[in-house]
C-alpha positions in Angstrom: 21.9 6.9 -8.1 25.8 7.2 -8.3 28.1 6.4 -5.5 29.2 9.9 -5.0 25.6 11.1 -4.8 24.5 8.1 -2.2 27.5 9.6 -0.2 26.6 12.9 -0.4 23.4 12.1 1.1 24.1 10.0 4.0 26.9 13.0 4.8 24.0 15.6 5.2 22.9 16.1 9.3 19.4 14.7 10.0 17.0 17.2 11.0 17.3 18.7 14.8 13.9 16.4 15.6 14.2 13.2 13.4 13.7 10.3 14.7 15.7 7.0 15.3 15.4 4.7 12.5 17.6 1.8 13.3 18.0 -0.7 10.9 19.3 -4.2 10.9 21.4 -5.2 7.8 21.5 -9.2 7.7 23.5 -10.9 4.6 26.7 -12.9 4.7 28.8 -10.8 2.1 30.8 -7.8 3.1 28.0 -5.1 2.5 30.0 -2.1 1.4 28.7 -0.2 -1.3 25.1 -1.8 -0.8 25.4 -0.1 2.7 25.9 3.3 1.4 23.7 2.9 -1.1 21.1 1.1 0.9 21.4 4.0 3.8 21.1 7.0 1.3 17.7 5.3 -0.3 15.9 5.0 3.1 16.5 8.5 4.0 15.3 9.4 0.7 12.3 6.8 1.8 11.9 8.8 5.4 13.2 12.0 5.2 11.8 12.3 8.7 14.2 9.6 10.1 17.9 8.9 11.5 18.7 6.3 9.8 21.2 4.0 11.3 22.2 0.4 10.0 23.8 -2.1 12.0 25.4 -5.2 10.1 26.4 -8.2 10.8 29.2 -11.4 11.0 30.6 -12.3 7.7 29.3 -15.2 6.0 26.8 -15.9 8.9 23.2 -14.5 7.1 21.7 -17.1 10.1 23.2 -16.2 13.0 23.1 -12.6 12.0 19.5 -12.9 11.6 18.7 -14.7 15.2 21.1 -11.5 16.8 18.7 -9.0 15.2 16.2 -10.2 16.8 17.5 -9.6 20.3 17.9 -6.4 19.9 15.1 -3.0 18.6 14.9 -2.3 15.0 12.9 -0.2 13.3 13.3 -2.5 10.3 15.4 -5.8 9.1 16.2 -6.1 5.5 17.7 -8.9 4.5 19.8 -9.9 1.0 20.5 -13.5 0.4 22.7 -14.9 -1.8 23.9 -18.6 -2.9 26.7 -18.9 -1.1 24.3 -18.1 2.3 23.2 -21.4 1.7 25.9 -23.4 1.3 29.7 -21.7 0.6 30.1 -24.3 -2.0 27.8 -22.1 -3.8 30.2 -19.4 -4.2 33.5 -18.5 -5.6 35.0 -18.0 -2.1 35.2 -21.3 -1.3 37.2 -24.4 -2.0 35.0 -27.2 -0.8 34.5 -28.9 -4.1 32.2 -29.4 -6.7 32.6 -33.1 -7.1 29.3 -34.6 -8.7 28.8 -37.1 -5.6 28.6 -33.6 -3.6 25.6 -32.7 -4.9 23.0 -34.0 -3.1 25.1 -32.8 -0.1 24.9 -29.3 -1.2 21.0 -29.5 -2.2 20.6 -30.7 1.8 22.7 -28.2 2.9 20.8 -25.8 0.9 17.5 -26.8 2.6 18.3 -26.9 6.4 19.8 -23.6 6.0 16.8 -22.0 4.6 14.6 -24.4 7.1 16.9 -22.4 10.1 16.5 -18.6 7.8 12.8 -18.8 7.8 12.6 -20.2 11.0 14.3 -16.8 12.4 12.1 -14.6 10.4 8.6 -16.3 11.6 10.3 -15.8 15.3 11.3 -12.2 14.8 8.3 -9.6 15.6 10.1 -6.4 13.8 8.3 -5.7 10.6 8.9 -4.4 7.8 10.9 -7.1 7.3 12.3 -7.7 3.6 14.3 -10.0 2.1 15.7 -11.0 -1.4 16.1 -13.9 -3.2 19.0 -14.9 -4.6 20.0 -12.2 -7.4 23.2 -13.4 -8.7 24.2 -16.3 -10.6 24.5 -19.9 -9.5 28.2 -20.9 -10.5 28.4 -24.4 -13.1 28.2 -26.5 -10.3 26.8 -29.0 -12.1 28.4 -31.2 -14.2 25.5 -30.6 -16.7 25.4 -28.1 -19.4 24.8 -24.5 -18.2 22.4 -24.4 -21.5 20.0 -26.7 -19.6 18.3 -26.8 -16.0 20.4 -29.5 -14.1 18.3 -31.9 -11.8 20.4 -30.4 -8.7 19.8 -26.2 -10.4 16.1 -27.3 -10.4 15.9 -29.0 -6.7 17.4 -25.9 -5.6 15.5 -23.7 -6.6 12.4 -25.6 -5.8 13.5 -25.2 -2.4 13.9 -21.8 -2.7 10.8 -21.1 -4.1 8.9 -23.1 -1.1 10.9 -20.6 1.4 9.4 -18.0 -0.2 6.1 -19.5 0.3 6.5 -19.9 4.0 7.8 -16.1 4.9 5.5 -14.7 3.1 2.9 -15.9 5.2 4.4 -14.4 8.4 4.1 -10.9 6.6 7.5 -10.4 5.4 8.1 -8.9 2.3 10.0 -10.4 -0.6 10.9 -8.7 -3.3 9.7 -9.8 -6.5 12.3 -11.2 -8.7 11.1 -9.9 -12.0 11.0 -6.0 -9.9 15.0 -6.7 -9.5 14.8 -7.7 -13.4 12.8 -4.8 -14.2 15.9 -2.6 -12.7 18.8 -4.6 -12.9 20.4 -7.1 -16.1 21.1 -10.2 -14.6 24.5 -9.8 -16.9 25.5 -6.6 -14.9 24.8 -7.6 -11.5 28.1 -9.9 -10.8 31.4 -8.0 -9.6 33.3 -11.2 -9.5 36.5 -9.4 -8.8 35.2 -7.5 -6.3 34.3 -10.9 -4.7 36.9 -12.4 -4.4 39.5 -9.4 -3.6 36.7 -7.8 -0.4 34.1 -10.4 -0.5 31.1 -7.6 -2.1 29.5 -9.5 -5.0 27.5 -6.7 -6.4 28.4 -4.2 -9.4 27.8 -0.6 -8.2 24.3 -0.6 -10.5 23.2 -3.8 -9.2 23.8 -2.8 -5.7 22.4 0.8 -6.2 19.2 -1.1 -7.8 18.5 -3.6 -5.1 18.8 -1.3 -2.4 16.6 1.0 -3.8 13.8 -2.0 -4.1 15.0 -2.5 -0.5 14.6 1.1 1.2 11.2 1.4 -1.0 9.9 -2.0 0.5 9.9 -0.6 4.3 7.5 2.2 3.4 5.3 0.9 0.8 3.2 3.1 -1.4 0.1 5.0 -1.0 -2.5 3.1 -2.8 -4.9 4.6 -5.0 -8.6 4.5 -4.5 -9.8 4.3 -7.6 -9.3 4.6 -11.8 -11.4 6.9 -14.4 -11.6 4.8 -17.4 -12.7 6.3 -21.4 -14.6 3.8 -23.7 -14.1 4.1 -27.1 -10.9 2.5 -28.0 -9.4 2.2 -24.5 -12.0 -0.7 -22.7 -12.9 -1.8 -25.8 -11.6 -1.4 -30.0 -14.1 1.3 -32.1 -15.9 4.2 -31.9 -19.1 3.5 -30.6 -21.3 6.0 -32.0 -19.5 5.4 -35.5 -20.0 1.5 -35.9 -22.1 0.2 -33.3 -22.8 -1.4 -30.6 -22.3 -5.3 -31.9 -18.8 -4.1 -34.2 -16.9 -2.6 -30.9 -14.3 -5.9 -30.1 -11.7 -6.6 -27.4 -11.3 -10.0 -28.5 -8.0 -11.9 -29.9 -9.5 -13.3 -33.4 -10.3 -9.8 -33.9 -7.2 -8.1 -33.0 -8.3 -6.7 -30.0 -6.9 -8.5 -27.0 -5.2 -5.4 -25.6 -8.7 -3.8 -24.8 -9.8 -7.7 -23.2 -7.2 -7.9 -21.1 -7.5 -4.2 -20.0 -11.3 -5.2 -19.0 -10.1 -8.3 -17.0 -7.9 -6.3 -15.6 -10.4 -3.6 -14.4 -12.3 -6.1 -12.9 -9.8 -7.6 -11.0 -9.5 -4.2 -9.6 -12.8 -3.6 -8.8 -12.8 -7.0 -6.9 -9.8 -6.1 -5.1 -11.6 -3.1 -3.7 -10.5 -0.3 -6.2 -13.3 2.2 -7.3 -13.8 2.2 -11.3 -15.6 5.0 -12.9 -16.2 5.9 -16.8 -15.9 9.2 -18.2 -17.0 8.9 -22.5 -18.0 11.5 -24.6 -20.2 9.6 -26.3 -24.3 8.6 -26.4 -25.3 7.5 -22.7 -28.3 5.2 -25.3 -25.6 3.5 -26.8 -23.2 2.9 -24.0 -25.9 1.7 -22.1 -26.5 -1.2 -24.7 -23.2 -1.9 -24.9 -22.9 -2.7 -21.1 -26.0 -5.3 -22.1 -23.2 -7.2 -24.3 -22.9 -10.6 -22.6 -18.9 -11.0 -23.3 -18.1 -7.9 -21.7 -15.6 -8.9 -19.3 -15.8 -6.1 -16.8 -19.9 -5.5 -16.0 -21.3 -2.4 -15.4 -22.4 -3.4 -11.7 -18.6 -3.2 -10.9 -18.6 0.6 -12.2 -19.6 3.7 -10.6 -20.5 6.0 -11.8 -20.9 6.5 -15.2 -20.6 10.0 -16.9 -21.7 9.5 -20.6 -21.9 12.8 -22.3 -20.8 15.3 -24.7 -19.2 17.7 -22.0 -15.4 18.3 -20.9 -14.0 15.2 -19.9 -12.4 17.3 -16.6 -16.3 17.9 -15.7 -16.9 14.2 -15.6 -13.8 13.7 -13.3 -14.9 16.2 -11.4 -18.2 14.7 -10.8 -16.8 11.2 -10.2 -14.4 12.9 -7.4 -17.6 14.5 -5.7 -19.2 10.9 -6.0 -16.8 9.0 -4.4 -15.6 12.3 -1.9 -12.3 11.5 -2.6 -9.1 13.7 -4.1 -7.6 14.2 -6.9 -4.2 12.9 -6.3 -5.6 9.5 -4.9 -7.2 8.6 -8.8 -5.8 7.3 -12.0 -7.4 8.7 -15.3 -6.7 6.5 -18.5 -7.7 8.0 -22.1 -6.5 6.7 -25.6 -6.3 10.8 -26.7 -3.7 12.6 -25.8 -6.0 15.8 -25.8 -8.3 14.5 -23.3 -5.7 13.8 -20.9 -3.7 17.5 -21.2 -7.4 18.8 -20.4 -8.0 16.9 -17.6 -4.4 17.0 -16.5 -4.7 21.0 -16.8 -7.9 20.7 -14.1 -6.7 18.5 -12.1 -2.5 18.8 -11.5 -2.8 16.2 -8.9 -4.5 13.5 -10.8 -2.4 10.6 -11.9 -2.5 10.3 -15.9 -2.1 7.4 -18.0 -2.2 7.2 -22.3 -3.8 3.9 -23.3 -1.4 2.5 -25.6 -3.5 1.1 -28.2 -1.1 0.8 -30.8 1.7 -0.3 -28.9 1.7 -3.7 -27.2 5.3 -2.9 -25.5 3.8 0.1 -23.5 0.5 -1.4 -23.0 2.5 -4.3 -20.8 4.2 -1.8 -19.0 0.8 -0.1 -18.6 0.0 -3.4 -16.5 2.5 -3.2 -14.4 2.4 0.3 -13.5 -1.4 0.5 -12.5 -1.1 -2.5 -10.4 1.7 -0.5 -8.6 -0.9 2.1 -8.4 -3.6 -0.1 -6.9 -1.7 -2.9 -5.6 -2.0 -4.0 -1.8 -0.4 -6.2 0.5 -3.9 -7.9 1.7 -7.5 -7.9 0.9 -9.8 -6.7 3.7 -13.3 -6.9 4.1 -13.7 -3.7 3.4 -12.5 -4.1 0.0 -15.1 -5.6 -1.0 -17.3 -3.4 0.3 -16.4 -0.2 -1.0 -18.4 -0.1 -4.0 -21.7 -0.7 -2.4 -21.0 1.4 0.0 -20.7 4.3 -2.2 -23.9 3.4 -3.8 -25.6 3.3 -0.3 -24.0 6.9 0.4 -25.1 8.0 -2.0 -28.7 7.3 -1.4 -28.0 8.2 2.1 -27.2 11.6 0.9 -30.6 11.9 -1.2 -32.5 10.4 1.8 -31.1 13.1 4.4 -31.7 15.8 1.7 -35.1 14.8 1.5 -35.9 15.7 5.2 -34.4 19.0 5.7 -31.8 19.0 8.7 -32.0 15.0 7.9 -33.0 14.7 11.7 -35.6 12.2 10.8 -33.6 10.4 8.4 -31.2 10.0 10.6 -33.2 8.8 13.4 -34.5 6.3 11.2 -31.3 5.3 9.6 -31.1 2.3 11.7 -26.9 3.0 12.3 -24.7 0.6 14.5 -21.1 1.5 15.6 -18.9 -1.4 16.8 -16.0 -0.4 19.0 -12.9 -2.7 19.4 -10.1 -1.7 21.0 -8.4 -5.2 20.6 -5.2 -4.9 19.7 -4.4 -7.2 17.0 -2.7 -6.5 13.7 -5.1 -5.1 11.2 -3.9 -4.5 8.2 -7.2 -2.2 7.5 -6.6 0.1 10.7 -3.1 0.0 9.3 -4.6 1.6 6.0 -7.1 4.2 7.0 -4.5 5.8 9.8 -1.9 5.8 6.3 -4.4 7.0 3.8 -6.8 9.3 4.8 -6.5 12.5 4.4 -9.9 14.9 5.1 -10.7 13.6 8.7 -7.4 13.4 9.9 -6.6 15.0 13.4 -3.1 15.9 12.4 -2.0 14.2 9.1 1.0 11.6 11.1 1.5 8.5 9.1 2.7 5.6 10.8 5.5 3.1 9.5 4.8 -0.5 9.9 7.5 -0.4 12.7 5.5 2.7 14.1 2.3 0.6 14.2 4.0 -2.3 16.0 5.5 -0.4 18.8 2.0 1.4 19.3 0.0 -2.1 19.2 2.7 -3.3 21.8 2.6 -0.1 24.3 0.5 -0.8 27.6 -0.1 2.3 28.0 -1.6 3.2 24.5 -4.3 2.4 23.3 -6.2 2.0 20.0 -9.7 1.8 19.2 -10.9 0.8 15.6 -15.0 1.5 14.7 -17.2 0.0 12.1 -20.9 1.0 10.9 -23.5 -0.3 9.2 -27.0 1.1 8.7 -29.8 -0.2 6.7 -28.4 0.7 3.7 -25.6 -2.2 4.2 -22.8 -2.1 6.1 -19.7 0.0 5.6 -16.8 -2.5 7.6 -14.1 -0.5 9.6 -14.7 3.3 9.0 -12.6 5.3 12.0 -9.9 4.5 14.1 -8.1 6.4 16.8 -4.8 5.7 19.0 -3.6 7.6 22.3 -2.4 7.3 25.7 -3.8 6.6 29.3 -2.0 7.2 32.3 -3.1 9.1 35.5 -6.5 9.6 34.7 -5.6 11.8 31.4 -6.6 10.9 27.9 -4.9 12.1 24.9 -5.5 11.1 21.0 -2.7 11.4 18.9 -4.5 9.8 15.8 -7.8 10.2 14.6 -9.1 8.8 11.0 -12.3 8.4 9.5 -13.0 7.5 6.0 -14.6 9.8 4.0 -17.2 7.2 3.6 -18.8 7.8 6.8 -19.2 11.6 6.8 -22.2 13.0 8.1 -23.3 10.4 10.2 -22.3 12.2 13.6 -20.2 9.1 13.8 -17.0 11.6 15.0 -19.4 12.5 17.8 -19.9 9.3 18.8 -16.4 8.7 18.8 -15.8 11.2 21.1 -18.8 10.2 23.7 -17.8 6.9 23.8 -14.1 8.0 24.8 -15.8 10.0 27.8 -18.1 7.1 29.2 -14.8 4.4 29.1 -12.0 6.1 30.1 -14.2 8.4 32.5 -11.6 12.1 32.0 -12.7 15.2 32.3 -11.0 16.6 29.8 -9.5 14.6 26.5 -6.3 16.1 25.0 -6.6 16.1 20.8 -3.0 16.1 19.1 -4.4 18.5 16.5 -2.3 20.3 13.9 -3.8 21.7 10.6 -3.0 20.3 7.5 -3.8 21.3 3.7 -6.3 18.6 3.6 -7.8 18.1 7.2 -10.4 20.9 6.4 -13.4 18.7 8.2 -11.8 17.4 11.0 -10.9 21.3 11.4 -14.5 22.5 11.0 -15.7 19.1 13.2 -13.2 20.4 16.2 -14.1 24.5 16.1 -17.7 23.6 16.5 -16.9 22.0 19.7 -14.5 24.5 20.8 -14.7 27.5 18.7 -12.7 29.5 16.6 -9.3 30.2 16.3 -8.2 26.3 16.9 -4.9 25.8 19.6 -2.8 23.9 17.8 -1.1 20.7 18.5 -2.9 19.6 22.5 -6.2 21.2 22.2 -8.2 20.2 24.9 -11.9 19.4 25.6 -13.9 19.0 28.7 -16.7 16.7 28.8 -18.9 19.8 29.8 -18.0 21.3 26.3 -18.5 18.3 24.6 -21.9 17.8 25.9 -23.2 21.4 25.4 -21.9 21.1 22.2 -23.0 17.3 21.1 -26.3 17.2 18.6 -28.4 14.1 19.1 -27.2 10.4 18.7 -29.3 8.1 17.2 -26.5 5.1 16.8 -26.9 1.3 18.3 -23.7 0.9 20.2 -22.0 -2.5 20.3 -18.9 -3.0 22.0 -16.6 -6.1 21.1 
């Protein structure tokens, strides 16, 4: 972005209706340009916002970070810099850089991080993110600047252990190698800049950072699962042309790309993303290559797998209805360029990727991108349970077809709901109120700052479900959030994972509402959306057709009339 476009944008009025997004700005330099920038990439981030950013004291990062927390952000990003540590550390100071002074500095260094990460565990406002040191460390040393100096590396040990410690309080840093990724270290210093208005940064390094800044409060939506082909993507060969011992993915053989593509697909699947195969190819011999011992993804962490001669776009489409997700929530990866225009040309939404199996460059890049894709800020339980719960839906779904109206199969399912309304941080409530799509009451995501100030309202309240059955369990599958006061009961958020679909689980949702809170009527914050087709259909059988929009309301005398039996074990905790 160029300076005269980052101006245009903050210039434009925010929408009649946004909403205040205040945002505290901590660093010791004169922000400037990184302001402007900064402000025009968060309104790019949440169009829906006002975004205003409140700075700071000059060369007090510290103290500008303890008077942010005294006041109500939305968000506090923070940039740190050398001289934030010690002003020895920069070119604005005089203090000397006598080689007795260095231990000085290196304790300096470490009380003042000590006293920055102490503010950041204290302060409640999250998102909260922060970057490292991005500019160079001046000679200091009386050492080479070809060689890492005693005092360079104690520094930056100390550094690194910061980093450690805020990262366990869930702030966010940002990854060095993402600001290398965008920014040369070369470009990044303005020292003229510094030392005529104290602003260290070059327009692209500052454009840059504040983009990794702005993008860091929202995070991305994270995909569900990846589509994989097998011959020559997970491993080297055409299987039906030499066989199943001569396909390779190892080193010796000159096929490490396709073995570290197969770790890496398992360290997916054990982070909770789904991985499904779509091969044109001979389901006999695929099925005897999955048997190969030094196959470093197994075939118990894929499901399912379409092995046929058919349209590669069919098999996507099957693998979509089998785990009852969308299009746009999937990655496909093919070595042919063909395959992926066909599929592409079926599915617009779907995120395609060429497996770059002659060029190592891309294939690294590859890496990185899909583990943007899939990548998430902490594992839940529920990661770990997806797969087999897709399996156990899936025999759910041929059990309850087996019985007609599934009346006795669901009567027989042995299914539990837990209710919770504790309100903790949960970084899987969190996720299901951010992700899902189909039972949604009204399609409102919720920024980390959002979710905070709901958890921390005594009059809201938010109540998070999970199921099992005696298929297995499927961890946290629903959760919904509204307000009490006077005797009235409104929902203004109301997810359920597509997992948990016809289970009546909605209804029991609903029932259990009733029998707490006591209303006589619950108000639903319901507004159609281009995906929320069941939550729709859910809603007009209890109420009928046409659907109000925004407050519908229903009485518990609807509800009743209108509830089918429930055959759940309720446990409340």
């Amino acid at each position: 972005m160029k300076l005269l476009e980052a101006l245009k944008i903050i210039k434009s009025p925010p929408e009649p209706e946004a909403q205040a997004f205040p945002v505290a700005l901590c660093c010791g330099f004169t922000p400037l340009h990184f302001e402007t920038f900064l402000k025009a990439h968060l309104l790019q981030v949440h169009p829906e916002k006002a975004i205003h950013i409140r700075g700071g004291l000059f060369g007090d990062l510290a103290g500008n970070l303890d008077r942010a927390a005294n006041d109500a952000f939305s968000a506090v990003i923070v940039a740190l810099e050398w001289s934030d540590l010690d002003a020895r550390l920069g070119l604005r100071s005089a203090g000397g850089w006598l080689p007795e002074q260095l231990p000085d500095m290196v304790a300096t260094a470490r009380l003042q991080l000590d006293r920055i990460a102490s503010a950041i565990e204290q302060m409640s406002v999250r998102p909260l993110v922060i970057s490292l040191p991005t500019l160079p460390l001046p000679p200091v040393s009386y050492m080479s600047p070809n060689r890492l100096s005693p005092f360079e590396a104690e520094l930056r040990s100390h550094v690194a252990s910061f980093s450690s410690r805020i990262t366990s309080c869930r702030a966010t840093v940002i990854h060095p190698q993402a600001v290398d990724r965008v920014s040369a270290p070369a470009a990044r210093f303005d020292v003229k800049s510094e030392l005529l208005a104290g602003f260290p940064y070059t327009l692209e390094h500052a454009d840059a950072l504040a983009g990794l800044a702005a993008g860091a409060t929202a995070g991305r939506a994270r995909k569900k699962g990846l589509i994989t082909d097998l011959d020559d993507t997970l491993w080297h060969g055409i299987l039906g042309d030499v066989g199943v011992p001569a396909v390779c993915w190892s080193l010796d053989q000159h096929a490490q790309l396709h073995g570290v593509y197969q770790q890496f697909l398992a360290s997916l699947a054990a982070a909770g993303t789904l991985i499904g195969v779509a091969s044109k190819n001979d389901p006999a011999l695929v099925e005897e290559a999955f048997r190969r011992e030094d196959l470093l993804v197994t075939k118990d962490r894929i499901f399912p797998l379409e092995v046929h001669w058919n349209a590669k776009s069919q098999s996507v489409a099957r693998i979509l209805r089998a785990w009852n997700i969308s299009a746009d929530a999937v990655v496909f990866v093919d070595d042919s360029p063909m395959e992926i225009a066909e599929v592409k040309a079926a599915f617009p939404d779907l995120t395609c990727h060429l497996f770059p199996k002659d060029d190592p460059g891309r294939f690294w890049d590859l890496l990185v991108e899909l583990r943007e894709d899939f990548g998430t800020s902490e594992l839940t339980n529920e990661d770990t349970l997806r797969l087999s719960s897709l399996r156990s839906r899936t025999k759910w779904l041929e059990g309850a077809g087996n019985n007609g109206a599934g009346e006795q199969f669901l009567s027989g399912a042995e299914a539990q709901l837990t209710f919770s309304m504790a309100k903790s941080p949960d970084a899987r409530a969190f996720e299901l109120l951010n992700k899902t799509n189909q039972f949604n009451l009204n399609g409102v995501r919720l920024s980390e700052a959002d979710w905070n100030a709901l958890l921390s309202d005594p009059d809201r309240f938010v109540l998070k479900v999970s199921y099992k059955d005696r298929f297995g369990p499927l961890g946290t599958i629903a959760v919904l959030a509204g307000t009490t006061g006077n005797g009235d009961i409104s929902i203004d958020h109301w997810v359920m994972s597509c997992r948990a679909f016809s289970r009546r689980i909605e209804h029991q949702c609903l029932k259990w509402v009733f029998d707490r809170f006591q209303p006589e009527v619950i108000a639903l914050n319901f507004s159609p959306t281009p995906r929320n087709g069941p939550t729709r259909e859910f809603l007009a059988s209890l109420v009928g057709e046409p659907l109000p929009e925004n407050r519908l309301r229903l009485s518990r005398n609807s509800f009743m009339d209108s509830c089918p039996a429930l055959y759940h074990a309720v446990v409340e905790n």
